[in-house]
N, C-alpha and C positions, 0 to 999 in steps of 0.2 A: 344480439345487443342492438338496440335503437341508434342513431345516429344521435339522439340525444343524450343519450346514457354514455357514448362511448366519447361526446365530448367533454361530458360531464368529468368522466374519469382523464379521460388524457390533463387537463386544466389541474385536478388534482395533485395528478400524480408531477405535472410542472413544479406544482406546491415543494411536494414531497423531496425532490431530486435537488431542487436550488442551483440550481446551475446559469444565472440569467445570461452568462456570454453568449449560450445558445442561441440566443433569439436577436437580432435588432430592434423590429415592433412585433410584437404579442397581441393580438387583436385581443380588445374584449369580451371576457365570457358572454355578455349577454348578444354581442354580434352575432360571435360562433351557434351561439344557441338558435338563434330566429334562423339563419343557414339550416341547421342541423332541422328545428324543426319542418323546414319545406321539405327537407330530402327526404324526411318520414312520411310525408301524404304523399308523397312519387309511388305511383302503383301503372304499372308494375316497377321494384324497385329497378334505377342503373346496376351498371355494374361494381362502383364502389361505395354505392350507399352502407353506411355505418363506419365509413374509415373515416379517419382525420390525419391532414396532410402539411406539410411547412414547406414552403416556396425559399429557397435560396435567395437573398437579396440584390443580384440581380436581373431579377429577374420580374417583370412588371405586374403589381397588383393593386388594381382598383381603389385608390387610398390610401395606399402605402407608400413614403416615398423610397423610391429605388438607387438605395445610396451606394451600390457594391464596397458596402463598410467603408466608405468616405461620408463623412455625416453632409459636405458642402459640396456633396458632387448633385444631388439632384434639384431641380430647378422650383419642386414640391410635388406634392403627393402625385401616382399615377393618375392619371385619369382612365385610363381603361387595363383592362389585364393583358397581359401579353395571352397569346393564341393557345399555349399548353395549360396555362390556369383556366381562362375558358374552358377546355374542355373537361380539365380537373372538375371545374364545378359541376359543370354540365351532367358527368357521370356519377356526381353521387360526392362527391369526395368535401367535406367541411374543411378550408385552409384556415388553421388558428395562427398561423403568423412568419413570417420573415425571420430566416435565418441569417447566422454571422458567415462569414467567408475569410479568405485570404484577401485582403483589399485587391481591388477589380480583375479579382479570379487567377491573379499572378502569387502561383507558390504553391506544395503539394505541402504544409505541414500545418495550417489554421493555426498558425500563431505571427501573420503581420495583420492585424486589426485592432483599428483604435479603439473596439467596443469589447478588447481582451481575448487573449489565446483561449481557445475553444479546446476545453480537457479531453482526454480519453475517459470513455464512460467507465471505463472498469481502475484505472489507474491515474489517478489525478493529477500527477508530476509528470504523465506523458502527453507528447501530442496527439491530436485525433485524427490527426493528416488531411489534405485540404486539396484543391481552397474549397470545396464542400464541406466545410465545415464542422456548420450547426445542423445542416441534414444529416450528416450521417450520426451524429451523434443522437439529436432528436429521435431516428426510429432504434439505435440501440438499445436505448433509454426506454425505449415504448412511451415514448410521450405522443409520438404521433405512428401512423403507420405505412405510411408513404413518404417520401420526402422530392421534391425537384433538387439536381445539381444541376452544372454545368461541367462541361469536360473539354476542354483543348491541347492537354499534357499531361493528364490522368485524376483529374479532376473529381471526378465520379468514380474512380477505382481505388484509388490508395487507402483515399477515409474509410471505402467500403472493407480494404481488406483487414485495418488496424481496429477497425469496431465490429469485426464478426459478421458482416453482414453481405447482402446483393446488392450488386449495382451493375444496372446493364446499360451502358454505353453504343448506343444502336450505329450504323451505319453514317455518316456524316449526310445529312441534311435529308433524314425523312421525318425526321422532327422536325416543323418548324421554330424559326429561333426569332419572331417578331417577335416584339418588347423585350429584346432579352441584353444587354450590357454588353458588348463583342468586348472580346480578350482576343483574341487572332480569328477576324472574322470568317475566314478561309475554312477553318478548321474546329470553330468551336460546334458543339453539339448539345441538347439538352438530354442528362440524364436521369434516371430513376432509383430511387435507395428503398428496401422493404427488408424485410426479415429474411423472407424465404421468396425463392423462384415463382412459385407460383400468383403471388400478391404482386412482385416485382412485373410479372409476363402480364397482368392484367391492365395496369397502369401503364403499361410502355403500348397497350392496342390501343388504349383511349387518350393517349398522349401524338405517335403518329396517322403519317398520312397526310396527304394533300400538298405536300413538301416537293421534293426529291422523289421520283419514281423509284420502286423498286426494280434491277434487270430482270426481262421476262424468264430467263433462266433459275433467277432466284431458289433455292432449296427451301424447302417447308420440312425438311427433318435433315438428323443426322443418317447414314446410311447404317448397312446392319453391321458391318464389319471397317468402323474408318480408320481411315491414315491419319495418325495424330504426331505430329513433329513436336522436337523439344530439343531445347537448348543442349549443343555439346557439352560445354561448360556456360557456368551460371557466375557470372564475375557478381560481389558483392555480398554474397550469401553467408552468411557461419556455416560451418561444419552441419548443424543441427535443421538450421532451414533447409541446407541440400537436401538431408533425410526426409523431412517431412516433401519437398519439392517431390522426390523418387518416390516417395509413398501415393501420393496423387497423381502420379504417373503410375505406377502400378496398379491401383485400382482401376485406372478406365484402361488398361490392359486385360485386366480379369474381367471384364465386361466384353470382350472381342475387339477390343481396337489392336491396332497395331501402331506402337511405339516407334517410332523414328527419331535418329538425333539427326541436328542441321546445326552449320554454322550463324550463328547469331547477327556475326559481327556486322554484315551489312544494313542489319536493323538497328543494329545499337551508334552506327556511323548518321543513319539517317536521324535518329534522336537528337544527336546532340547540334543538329542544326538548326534545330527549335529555337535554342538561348545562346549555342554561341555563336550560331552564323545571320546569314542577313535576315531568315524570316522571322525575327523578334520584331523588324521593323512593321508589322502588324500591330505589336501593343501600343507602338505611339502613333499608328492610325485610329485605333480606339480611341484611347481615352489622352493620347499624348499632349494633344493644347491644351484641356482642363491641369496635366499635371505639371507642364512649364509654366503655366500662369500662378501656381499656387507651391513651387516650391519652397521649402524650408518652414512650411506651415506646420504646426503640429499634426494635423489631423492626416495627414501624409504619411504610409509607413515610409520610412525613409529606404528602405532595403528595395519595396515595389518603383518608387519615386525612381531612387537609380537605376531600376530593370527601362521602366518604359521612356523616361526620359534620353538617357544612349541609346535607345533604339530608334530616336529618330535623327542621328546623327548617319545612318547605316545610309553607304551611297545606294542608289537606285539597282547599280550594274552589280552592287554585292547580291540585293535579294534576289536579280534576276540568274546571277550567275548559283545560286545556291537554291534555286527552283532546279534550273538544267542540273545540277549533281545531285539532287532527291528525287528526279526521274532517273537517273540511274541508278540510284542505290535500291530505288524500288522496283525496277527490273530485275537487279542481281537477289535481290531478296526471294521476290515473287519465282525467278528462276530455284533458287534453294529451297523453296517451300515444293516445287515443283506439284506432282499428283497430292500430296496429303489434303487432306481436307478442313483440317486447321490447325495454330500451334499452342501450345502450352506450356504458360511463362509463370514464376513465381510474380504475385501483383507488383509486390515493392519489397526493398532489401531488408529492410529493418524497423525499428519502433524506439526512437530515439524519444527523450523526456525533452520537455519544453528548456532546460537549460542551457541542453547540450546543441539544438537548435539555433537558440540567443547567440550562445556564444559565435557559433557560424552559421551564421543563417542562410550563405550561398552554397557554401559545400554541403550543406545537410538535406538541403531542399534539393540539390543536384542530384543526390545520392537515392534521394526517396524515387526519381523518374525513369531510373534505369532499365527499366522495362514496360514503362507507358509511351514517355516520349513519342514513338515513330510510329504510332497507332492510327492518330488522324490523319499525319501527317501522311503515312501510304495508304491513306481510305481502308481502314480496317472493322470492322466491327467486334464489341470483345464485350464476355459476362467475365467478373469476377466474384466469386463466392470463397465464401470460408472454407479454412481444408486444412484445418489441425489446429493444436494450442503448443506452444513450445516449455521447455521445464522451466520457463520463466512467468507462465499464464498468458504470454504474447501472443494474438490471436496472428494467425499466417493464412496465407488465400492467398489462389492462385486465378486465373486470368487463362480463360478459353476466346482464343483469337480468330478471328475468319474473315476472311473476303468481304467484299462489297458485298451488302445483298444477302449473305449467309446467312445472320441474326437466328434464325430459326434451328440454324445444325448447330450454331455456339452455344444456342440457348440448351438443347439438347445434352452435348457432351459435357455442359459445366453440373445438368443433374448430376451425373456420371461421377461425377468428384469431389463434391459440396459434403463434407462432414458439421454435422449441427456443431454451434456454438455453445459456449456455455455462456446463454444469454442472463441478462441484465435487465431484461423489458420489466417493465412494472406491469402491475394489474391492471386487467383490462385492453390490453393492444390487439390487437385485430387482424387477422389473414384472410384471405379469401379463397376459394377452391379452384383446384387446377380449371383453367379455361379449357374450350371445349376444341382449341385448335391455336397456336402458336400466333404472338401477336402480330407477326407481317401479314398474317392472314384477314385479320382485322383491321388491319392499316394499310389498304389500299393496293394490295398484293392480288392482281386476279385469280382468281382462283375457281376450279369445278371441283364435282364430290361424282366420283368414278365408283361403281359398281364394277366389282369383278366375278366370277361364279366358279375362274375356272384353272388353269395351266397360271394365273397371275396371283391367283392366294398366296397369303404368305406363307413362306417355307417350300413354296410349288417354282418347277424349274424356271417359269420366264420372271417369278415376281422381280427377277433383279434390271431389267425393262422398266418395271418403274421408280426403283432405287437408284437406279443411274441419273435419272427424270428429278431427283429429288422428291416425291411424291410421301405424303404422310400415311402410314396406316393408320386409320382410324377407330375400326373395329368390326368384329362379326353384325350381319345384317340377316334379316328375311325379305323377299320377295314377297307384296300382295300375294294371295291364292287367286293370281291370272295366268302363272307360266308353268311349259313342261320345259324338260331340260332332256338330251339327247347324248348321247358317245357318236361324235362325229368321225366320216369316214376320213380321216386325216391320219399323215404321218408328223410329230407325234399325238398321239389322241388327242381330242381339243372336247371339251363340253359345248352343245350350242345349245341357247336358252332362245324360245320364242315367246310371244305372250297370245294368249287364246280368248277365245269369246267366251264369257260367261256361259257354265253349262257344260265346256269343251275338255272337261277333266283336269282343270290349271288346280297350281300345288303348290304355298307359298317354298320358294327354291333358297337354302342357303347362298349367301355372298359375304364377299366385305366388301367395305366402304373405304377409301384411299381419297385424299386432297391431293392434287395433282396444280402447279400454274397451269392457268390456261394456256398458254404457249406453249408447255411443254408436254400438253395434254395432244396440241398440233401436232407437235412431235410427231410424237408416239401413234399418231392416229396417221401419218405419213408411213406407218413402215408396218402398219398393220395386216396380214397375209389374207386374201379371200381364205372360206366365205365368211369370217369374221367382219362384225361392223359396230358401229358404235350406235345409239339410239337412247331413248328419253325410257327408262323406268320406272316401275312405280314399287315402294319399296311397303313394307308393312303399315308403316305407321300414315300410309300416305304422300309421303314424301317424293317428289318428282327429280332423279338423278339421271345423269349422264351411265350405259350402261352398255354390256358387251351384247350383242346379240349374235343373231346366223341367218343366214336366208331358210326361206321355207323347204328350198327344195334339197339343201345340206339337210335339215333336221328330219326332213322323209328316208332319204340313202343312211341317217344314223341308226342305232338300237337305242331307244329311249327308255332311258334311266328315271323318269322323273320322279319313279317308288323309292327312290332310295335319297333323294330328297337333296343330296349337296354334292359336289364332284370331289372332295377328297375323301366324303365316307365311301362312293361307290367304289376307289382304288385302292380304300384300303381293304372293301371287304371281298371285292375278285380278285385281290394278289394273292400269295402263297403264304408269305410276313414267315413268322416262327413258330413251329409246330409247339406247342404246349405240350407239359407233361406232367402228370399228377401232383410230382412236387411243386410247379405252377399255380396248379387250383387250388390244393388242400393248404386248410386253415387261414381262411377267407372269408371275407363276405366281401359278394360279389353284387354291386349293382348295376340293372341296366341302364346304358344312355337311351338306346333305338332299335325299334324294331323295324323290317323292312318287310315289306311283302307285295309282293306284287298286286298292281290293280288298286292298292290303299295308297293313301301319306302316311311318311313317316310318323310312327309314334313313340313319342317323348316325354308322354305325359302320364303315362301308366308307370305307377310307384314299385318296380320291381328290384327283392333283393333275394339274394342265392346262396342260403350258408351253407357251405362247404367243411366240413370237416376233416376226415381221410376218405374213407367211403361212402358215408351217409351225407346225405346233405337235407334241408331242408330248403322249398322255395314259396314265396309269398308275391301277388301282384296283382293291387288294387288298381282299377280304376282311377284316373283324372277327377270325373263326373261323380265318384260315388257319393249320393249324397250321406248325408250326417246322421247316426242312427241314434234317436234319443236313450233308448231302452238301456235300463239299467242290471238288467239281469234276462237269462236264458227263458223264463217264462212270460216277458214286457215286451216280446219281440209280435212285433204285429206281420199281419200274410205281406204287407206292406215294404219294411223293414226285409224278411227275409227273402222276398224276389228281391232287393236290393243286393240284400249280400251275396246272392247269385251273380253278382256280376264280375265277383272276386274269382282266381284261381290260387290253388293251393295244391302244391303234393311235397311228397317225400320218399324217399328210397334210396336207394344205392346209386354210384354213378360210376360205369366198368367201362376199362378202355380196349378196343381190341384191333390191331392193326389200323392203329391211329384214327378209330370210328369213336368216339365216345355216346356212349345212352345212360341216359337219367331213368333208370328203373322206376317207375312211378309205382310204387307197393302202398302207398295210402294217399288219393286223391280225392280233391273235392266235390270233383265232377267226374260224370263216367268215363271210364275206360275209354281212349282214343284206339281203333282196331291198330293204329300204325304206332311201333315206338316211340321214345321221343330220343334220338338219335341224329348227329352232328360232329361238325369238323371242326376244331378250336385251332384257331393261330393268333399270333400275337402280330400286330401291327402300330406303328406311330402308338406306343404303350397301351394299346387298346386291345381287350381279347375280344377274339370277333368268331361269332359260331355262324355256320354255315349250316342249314338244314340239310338233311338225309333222307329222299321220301317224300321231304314237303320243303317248297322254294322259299324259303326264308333267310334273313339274315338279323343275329342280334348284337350291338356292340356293347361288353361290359369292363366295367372298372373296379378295379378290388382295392378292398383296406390292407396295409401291411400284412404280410405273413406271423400271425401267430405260430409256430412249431408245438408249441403244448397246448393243450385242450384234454377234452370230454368227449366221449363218443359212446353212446348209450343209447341200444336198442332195448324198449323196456316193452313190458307184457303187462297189463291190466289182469286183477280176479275176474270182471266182466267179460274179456274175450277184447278188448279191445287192444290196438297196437296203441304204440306209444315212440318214445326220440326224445333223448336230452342231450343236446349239442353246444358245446362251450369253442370260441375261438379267441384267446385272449379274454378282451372285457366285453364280448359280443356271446351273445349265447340265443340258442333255437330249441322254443320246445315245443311236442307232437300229442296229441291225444285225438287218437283215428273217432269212428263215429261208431256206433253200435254194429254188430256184425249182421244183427237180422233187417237194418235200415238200410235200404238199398235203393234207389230209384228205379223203376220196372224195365227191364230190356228196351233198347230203342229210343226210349225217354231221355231228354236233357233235366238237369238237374229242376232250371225253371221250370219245364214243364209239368214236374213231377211235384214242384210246392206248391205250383200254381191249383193243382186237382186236387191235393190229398189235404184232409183235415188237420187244422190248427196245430192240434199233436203231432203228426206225421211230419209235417212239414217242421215245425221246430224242431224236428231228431233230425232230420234231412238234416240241417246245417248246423249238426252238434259235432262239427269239428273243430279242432283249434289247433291249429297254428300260429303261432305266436315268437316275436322276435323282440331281443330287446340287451338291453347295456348293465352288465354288473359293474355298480359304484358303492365303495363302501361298504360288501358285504349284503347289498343289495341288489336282487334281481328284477330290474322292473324292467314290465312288457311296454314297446314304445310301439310294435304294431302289433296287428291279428286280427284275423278272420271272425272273429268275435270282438267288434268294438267297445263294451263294456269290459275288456277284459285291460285294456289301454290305462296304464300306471298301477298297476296291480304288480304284487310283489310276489314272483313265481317264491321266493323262499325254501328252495329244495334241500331237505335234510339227509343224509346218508347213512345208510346202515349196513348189513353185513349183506349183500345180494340184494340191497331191495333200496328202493327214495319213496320218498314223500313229497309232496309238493302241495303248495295250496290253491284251490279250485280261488273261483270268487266268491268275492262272501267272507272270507278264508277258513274256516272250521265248519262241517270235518276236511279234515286232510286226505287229499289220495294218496294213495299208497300203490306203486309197481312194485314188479318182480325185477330184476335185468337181466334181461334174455340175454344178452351178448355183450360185453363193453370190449369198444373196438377201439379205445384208449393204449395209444403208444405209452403216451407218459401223462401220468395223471396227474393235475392241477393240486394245489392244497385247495383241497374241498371246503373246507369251514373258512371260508373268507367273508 
């Protein structure tokens, strides 16, 4: 969708909803539209090009005045944006207008505004909780798809959790807050409202930065296994929200966390020094002269009027003395949280209607904080996302909390918990795709992109060296084709990767890729053992990382591996892993990942599969490169065409096990006779069966589909003399028709070389074999590969008779017809399907 189309639709869907308390000023459609059409000629586009976005009213935009829902608090329209709408626009993002709030951001429940209580999108006689108001309702709504709040006592969380939605509340002051209305300028923050995490993570990279440094220790993930704290008891909850609270807690338990309770109370001591101790005296640093000069005005909520107006009666020695007791509470807390890595609070207690508010609008609005309050106030960072609907259709969402600096592990563990909503968006709203690396990383967070190849892979013993580091994994990588990689003589074995001169046998080498801080990349690079080092790589596509290396003269004293292309394939295929056993193999298809062999690279590109049945099997394995064969029938095949199809192999036979030796009997192959069996040692490793050659230095790693137990297993006989195989696994099935008995290729002769001499005929019988694989659906048997590419979607349609099938050639009439020499069928499939 356009950026024009999608404000086309958000402005509608405004139409549609009728909600105007949402808004303070609504820009004009055709403003929106000239914005929208610039952000459409941006090539390459931002990152939020196509979304549309509502600015919180106090928060400063260009023309707007910045009333924080006092219509006589601003002096007239902004003249410039404050620093996050800059970049809002900057990336892409069209703002159609100024939301309603809690008047000057004092009150979690968006019903003190003289421009009227801001509804609940799904339930209209409730509040939508506040003072972010009109944002969170706007992206419930889908009227826009981004919204700005602000947050100093949960500001950005509550509305988020009563409207189904994200809202990440980052670190205190990595967001800058120029033009932005201070409520407690100490402690307020700007936040972000979206649908889903991802659109929420994209907006908060192009919102921070430049601020507030991140600490260099900073995490860029959650770890694999974290300590997640939660409230002993949960004062405020019903019966019902517990359950769902312990359900969200059990899910990021089934994920590998580990669940911890901690006493609360010193966070919930620290909260409430917010309103009732000295640091309120913040709000009538704000806005406090504008609101003594103008009491008893109507435009005044009278409830916000009494919060900030007492707050400046508050003596000096009260707020001082009530700093010194919130440095302690947030010792004793930060002590209770001790090792976990963050905690996990229900957002807010309940979802009270707009009446029951009116009626007490202090105790209501007190009641909604009971788990934000102590948030800024002890420098926390916190997501909270949606996470259940209660039997009342109540949306409930919980609140993933962390350290200064964390943002990245909170952002992490609230995917972990986030149950979708049953949203309300209208047509048309907008998300954007997960980013390509967590938003501190884009906001000013130093950071390198770490190459590993070896002992630091995930799931490999030291990776937790860089879990401790916080460090991100990012994903499997290849090496340019410039490096060999080595078994280094170390205790415990170590890979060392060098990189070679053009020419010198380099082989692009498996790795992954990890986001590490710079600093803690320092770390890590401080404690790193000879002859390990660190160094500039170059990876596939180009790209210049940060990378593990070895010195030359470790990689000389190693045994180099570089044929087997990655260091977890090579231990998993020189370890012992699980001897396999027939019931293993049979009633499979088995495809390969990699071939190993010495002297080559890995190959991963040849299309090999290995139907298994009990004893018979059949196996099939093209080419990468093969090219495409036009021909439509056995006599269209040009000399051309069939050296092509020489490039394929193909056999079938039996496959007998004998003191744990397995050989694939090759009793009809497409190529001559190899004088050596084909003969191997099967073990199962990391789920992978891995054959080890016997005779010849090879290794291949393969992967099967579920175990069928029922099947087909038919050794059939041609009237011609020909062999034949009908092999069913499930809804997989392998069929054989050998080649003429008197076509042979002459002794000594490779198959090529024998099409390549003998005439047109000759050679066309040469490769009148078929092999062929393929999927019964519906009573349908179509071939999806084979040795004969015209043969590809053709419906083998095999009929059964008393000793004998039929099957259809191409073409399809006449019919062949076998004999069956053997059926090696345990238990036989209903055949007419």
């Amino acid at each position: 969708m356009t950026a024009v189309e999608r404000v086309r639709a958000a402005y509608a869907a405004i139409d549609a909803v009728d909600r105007p308390e949402i808004w303070i000023t609504l820009r004009p459609l055709t403003d929106a539209l000239t914005d929208a059409e610039a952000v459409d000629r941006l090539d390459p586009a931002p990152p939020l090009a196509g979304l549309v976005a509502a600015v919180k009213n106090n928060i400063d935009i260009a023309g707007i005045a910045t009333t924080a829902a006092c219509p006589s608090y601003p002096g007239g329209p902004a003249v410039t944006d404050a620093g996050v709408v800059t970049r809002l626009r900057a990336a892409g993002a069209v703002i159609i207008g100024a939301t309603n709030l809690d008047q000057f951001a004092t009150g979690l429940v968006g019903a003190r505004s003289p421009y009227g209580a801001v509804r609940d999108a799904r339930r209209p006689d409730r509040i939508s909780g506040g003072s972010s108001s009109g944002s969170a309702v706007a992206v419930a709504l889908g009227l826009v798809d981004i919204a700005l709040g602000t947050d100093t006592a949960g500001s950005g969380r509550v509305p988020a959790a009563l409207q189904g939605i994200v809202g990440i509340k980052p670190t205190v002051g990595v967001v800058p807050t120029d033009g932005v209305v201070p409520a407690c300028r100490s402690y307020d923050v700007v936040t972000v409202f979206a649908r889903d995490l991802d659109t929420a993570d994209t907006a908060m990279g192009v919102l921070a930065g430049g601020a507030r440094p991140f600490p260099p220790d900073a995490p860029l993930a959650a770890p694999p296994r974290p300590r997640v704290a939660v409230p002993r008891a949960l004062p405020g909850l019903s019966a019902e929200w517990e359950r769902l609270f312990r359900a969200a807690a059990d899910r990021l338990a089934d994920t590998g966390a580990e669940i911890v309770e901690i006493d609360l109370n010193p966070f919930l001591e620290a909260a409430r020094l917010l309103y009732d101790g000295g640091l309120v005296a913040e709000r009538h640093e704000a806005v406090g002269e504008f609101v003594d000069a103008h009491l008893g005005e109507p435009e005044l909520d009278p409830t916000v009027a009494g919060i900030v107006s007492a707050a400046g009666s508050v003596p000096a020695t009260r707020l001082l003395a009530d700093r010194v007791r919130l440095a302690e509470l947030t010792a004793v807390a930060m002590a209770e949280l001790g090792d976990r890595d963050a905690l996990l609070i229900p957002t807010t207690t309940g979802h009270p209607t707009i009446a029951e508010v009116n009626a007490d609008p202090v105790a209501a609005n007190s009641r909604m904080g009971v788990y934000t309050n102590f948030c800024n106030l002890m420098d926390l960072c916190a997501v909270a996302v949606p996470s259940g609907i209660d039997a009342q259709g109540t949306q409930f969402g919980v609140t993933v909390v962390a350290r200064a600096g964390a943002d990245a592990l909170a952002l992490d563990l609230a995917r972990l918990v986030t149950l979708p909503t049953d949203g309300v968006a209208q047509a048309g709203a907008v998300s954007t795709p997960a980013p390509d690396a967590p938003w501190p990383a884009r906001a000013g967070l130093d950071t390198t992109t770490l190459l590993v190849v070896g002992a630091h892979l995930r799931g490999q013993p030291l990776a937790w060296q860089l879990d401790d580091r916080g460090a991100r994994w990012i994903g499997p990588v290849h090496t340019a084709p410039q490096y060999r990689l080595a078994r280094l003589d170390t205790e415990p074995p170590k890979p060392g990767l060098v990189r070679v001169a053009p020419g010198g046998g380099g082989a692009a080498i498996y790795g992954e890729v990890w986001l590490i801080g710079t600093a803690m990349l320092g770390d890590f690079l401080a404690a790193l053992p000879a002859p390990m080092s660190l160094g500039r790589a170059t990876l596939a596509d180009g790209t210049e990382v940060v990378g593990f290396g070895c010195t030359a003269e470790a990689f000389e004293s190693g045994k180099d591996i570089t044929h087997h292309g990655d260091w977890r394939g090579y231990l998993r295929r020189i370890g012992t892993g699980t001897a396999a056993t027939r019931a293993d193999l049979s009633g499979r298809r088995w495809s390969r990942r990699a071939l190993v062999v010495p002297g080559t690279t890995v190959d991963t590109g040849t299309e090999v599969d290995w139907l298994q049945a009990g004893e018979l099997y059949l196996d099939l394995r093209t080419p990468a490169d093969m090219p495409v064969i036009g021909a439509d029938g056995p006599d269209e095949l040009t000399r051309e065409d069939l050296l092509a199809l020489c490039g394929q192999q193909a056999f079938a036979g039996r496959l007998e096990e004998r003191d744990g030796e397995w050989t694939w009997w090759r009793e009809v192959d497409l190529h001559p006779a190899d004088p050596l069996p084909d003969r191997g040692l099967l073990h199962f490793a990391d789920g992978i069966l891995v054959e080890t050659g016997i005779g010849r230095d090879y290794f291949e790693d393969w992967i099967a589909t579920d175990a069928a137990p029922d099947g087909l297993e038919l050794a059939l006989a041609g009237a011609d003399g020909r062999p034949g195989m009908l092999l069913r696994v499930g809804d997989q099935f392998g069929y054989l028709r050998g080649r003429s008995a008197d076509v042979t290729p002459a002794p000594g002769m490779s198959l090529r070389e024998a099409v390549a001499v003998a005439d047109l005929a000759t050679a066309r019988a040469l490769l009148d074999l078929e092999i062929s694989l393929g999927t019964v659906t519906d009573g349908r048997w179509v071939i999806t590969r084979s040795t004969l590419p015209f043969r590809i979607g053709d419906d083998l349609a095999p009929e059964f008779g008393d000793g004998e099938i039929t099957v259809a050639d191409h073409g399809g009439a006449p019919r062949r017809r076998w004999s069956i020499a053997r059926d090696h069928s345990e238990t036989q499939l209903a055949l007419q399907d």
